[in-house]
ZAGU-475568 format. One record per residue (C-alpha): residue in three letters; x negated, y negated, z negated. Coordinates in nm, 2 decimals. Each point is the difference from the previous one (the first is absolute). Layout:
<recs>
rec residuo:ALA | px:X | py:Y | pz:Z
...
</recs>
This chain:
<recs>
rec residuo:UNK | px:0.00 | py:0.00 | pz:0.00
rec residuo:UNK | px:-0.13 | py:-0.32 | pz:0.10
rec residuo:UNK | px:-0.14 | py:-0.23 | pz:-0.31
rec residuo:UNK | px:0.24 | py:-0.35 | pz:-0.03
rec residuo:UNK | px:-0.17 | py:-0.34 | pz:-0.03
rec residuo:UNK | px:0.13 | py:-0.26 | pz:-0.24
rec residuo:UNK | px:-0.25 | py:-0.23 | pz:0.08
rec residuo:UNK | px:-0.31 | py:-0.10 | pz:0.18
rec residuo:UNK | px:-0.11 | py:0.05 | pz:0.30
rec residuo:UNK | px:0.12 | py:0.30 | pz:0.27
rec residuo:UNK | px:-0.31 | py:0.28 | pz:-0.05
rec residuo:UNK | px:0.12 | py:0.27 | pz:0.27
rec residuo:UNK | px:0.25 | py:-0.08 | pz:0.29
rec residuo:UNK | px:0.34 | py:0.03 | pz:-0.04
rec residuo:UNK | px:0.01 | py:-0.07 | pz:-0.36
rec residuo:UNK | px:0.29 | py:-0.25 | pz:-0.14
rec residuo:UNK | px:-0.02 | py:-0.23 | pz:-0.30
rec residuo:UNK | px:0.28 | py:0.03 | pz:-0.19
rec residuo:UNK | px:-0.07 | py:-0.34 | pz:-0.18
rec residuo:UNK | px:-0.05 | py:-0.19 | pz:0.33
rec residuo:UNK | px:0.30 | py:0.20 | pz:0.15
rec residuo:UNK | px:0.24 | py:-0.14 | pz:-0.29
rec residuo:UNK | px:-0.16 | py:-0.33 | pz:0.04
rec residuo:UNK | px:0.09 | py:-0.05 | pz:0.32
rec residuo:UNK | px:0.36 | py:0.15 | pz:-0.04
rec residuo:UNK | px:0.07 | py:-0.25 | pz:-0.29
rec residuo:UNK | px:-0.10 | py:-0.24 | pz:0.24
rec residuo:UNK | px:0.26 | py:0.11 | pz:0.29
rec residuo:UNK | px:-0.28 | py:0.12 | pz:0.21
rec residuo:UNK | px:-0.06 | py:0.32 | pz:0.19
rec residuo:UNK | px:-0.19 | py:0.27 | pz:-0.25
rec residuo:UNK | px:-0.26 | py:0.10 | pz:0.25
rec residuo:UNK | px:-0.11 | py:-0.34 | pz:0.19
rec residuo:UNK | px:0.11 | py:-0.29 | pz:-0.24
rec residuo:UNK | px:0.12 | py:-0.19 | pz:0.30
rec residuo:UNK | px:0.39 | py:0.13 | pz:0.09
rec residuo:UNK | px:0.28 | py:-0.06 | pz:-0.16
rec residuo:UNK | px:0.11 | py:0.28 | pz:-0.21
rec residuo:UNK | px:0.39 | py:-0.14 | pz:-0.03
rec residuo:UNK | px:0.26 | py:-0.07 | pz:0.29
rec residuo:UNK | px:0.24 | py:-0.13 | pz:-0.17
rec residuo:UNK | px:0.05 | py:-0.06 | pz:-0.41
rec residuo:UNK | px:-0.04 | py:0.35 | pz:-0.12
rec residuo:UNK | px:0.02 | py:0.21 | pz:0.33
rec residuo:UNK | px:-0.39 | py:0.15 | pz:0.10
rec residuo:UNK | px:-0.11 | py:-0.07 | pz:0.35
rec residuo:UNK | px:-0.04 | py:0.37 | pz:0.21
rec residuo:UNK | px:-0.35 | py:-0.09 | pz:0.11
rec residuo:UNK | px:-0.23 | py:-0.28 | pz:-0.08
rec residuo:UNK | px:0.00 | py:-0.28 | pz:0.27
rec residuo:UNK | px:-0.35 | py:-0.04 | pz:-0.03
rec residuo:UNK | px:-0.16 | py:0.38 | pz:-0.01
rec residuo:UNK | px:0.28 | py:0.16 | pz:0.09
rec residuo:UNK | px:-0.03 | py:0.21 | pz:-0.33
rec residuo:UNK | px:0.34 | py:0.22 | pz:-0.03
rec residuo:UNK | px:0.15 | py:-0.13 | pz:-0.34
rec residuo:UNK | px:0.36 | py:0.14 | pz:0.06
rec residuo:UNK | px:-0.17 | py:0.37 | pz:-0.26
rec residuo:UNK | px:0.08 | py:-0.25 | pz:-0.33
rec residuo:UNK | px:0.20 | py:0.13 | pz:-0.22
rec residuo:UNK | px:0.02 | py:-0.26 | pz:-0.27
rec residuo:UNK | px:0.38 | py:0.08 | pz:-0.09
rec residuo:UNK | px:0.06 | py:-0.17 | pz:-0.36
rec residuo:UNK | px:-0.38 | py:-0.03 | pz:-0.18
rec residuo:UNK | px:-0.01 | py:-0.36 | pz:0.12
rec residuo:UNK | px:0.29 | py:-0.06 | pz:-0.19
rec residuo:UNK | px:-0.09 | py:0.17 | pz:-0.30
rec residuo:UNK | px:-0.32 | py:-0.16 | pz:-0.03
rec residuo:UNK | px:0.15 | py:-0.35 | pz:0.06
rec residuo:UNK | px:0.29 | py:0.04 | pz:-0.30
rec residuo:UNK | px:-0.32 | py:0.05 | pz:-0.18
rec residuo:UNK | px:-0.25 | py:-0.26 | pz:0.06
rec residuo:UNK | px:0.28 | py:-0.25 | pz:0.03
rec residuo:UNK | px:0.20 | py:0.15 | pz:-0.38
rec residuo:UNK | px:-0.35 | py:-0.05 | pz:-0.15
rec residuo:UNK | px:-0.05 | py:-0.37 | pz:0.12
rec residuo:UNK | px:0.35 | py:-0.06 | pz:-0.02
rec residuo:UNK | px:0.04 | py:0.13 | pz:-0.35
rec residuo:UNK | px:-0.31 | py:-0.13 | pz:-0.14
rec residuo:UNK | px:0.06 | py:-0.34 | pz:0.11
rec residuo:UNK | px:0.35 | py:0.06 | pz:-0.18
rec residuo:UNK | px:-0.07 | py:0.11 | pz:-0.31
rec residuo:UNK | px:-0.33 | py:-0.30 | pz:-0.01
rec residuo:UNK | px:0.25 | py:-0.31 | pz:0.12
rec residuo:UNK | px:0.26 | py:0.15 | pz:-0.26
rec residuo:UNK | px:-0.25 | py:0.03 | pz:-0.31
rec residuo:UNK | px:-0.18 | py:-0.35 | pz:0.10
rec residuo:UNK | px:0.38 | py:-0.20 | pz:0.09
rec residuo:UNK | px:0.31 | py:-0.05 | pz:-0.13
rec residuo:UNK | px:0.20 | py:0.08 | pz:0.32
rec residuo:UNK | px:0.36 | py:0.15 | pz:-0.02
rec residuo:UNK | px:0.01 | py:0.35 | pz:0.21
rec residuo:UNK | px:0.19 | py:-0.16 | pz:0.28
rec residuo:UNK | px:-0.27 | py:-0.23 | pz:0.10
rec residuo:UNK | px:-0.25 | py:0.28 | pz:-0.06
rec residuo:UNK | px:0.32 | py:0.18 | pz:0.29
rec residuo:UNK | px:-0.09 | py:-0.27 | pz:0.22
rec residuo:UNK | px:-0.34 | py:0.01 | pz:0.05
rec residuo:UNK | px:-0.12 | py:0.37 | pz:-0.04
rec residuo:UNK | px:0.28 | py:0.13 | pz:0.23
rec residuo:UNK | px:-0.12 | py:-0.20 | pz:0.27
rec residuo:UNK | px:-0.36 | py:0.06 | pz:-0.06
rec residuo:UNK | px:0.07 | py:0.40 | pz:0.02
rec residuo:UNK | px:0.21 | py:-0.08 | pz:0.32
rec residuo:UNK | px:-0.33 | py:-0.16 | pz:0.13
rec residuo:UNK | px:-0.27 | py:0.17 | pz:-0.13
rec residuo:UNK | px:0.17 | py:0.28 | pz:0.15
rec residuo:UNK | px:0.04 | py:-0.09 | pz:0.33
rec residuo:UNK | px:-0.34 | py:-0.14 | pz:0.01
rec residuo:UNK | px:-0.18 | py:0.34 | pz:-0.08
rec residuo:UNK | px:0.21 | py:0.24 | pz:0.19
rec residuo:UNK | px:-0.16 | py:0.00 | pz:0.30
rec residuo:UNK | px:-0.34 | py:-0.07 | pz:-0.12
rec residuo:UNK | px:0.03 | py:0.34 | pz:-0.23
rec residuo:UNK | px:0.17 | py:0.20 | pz:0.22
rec residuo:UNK | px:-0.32 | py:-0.10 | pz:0.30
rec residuo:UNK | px:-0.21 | py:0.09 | pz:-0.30
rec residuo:UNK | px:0.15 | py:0.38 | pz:-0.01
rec residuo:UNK | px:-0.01 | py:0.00 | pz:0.35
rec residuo:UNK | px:-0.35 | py:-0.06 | pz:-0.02
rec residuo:UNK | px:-0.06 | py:0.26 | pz:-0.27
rec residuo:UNK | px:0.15 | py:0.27 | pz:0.25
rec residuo:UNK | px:-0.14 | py:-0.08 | pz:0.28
rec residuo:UNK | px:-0.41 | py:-0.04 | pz:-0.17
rec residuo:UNK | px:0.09 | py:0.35 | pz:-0.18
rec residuo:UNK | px:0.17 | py:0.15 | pz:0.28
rec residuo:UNK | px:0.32 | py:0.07 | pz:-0.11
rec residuo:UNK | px:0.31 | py:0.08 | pz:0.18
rec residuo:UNK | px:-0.20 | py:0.05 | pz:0.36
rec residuo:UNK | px:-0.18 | py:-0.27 | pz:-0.04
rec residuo:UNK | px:-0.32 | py:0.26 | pz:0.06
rec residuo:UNK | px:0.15 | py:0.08 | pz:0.34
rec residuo:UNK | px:0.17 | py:0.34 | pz:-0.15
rec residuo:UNK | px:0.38 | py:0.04 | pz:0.03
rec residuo:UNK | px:0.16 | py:-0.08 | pz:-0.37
rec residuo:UNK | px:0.17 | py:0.30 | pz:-0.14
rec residuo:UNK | px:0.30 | py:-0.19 | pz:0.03
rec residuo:UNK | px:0.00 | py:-0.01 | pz:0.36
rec residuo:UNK | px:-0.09 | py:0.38 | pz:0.00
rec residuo:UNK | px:0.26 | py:0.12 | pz:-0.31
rec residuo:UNK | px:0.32 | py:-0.28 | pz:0.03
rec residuo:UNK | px:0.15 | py:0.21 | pz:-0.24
rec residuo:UNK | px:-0.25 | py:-0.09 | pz:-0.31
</recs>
């Protein structure tokens, strides 16, 4: 099995970083040249990069983007809460008015960034055909 790089520099041809990969995802760009858009529309992956022409249509990020969103955005969200509430005298309501909101946009904000991030993950480990192999779910529907 081939050895994964989280950093540095490429030592044998072929290898992916995995950092650099998720890097590049977070930053809407294709995983493999940096350059293409990784996103078509708000949340919908391109097929193929426009620039390398990198297939991208293997992802299979299904709900983790979402899952590690409620988290990072309940722990800012949350914290910021519970440190306004101990240091003001607000009433709940106008603590209602501004942390709703700020979920709502936090939210939206990270989305797509985490979700290119996890498309980035699978593609610099391979995942889901992203090593040129057919998925087991395009060999086995019924799993």
């Amino acid at each position: 099995m081939e050895e994964q790089v989280f950093g540095g520099g490429a030592s044998k041809p072929g290898q992916r970083h995995v950092l650099e990969a998720m890097r590049r995802g977070f930053l809407s760009r294709c995983p493999q040249c940096g350059r293409g858009r990784l996103f078509r529309a708000f949340l919908k992956i391109s097929d193929r990069c426009p620039d390398c022409g990198e297939e991208l249509h293997h992802h299979r990020a299904d709900d983790l983007p979402a899952y590690l969103v409620i988290v990072i955005v309940g722990h800012i969200v949350v914290g910021a809460f519970l440190g306004v509430d101990a240091a003001t005298n607000w009433s709940y309501w106008f603590h209602l008015a501004i942390w709703a909101p700020a979920t709502l946009l936090f939210s939206l904000l990270l989305i797509g960034p985490v979700k290119g991030a996890v498309v980035g993950l699978q593609w610099a480990l391979r995942m889901h055909g992203f090593g040129g192999e057919r998925d087991i779910l395009e060999t086995h529907p019924e799993l």
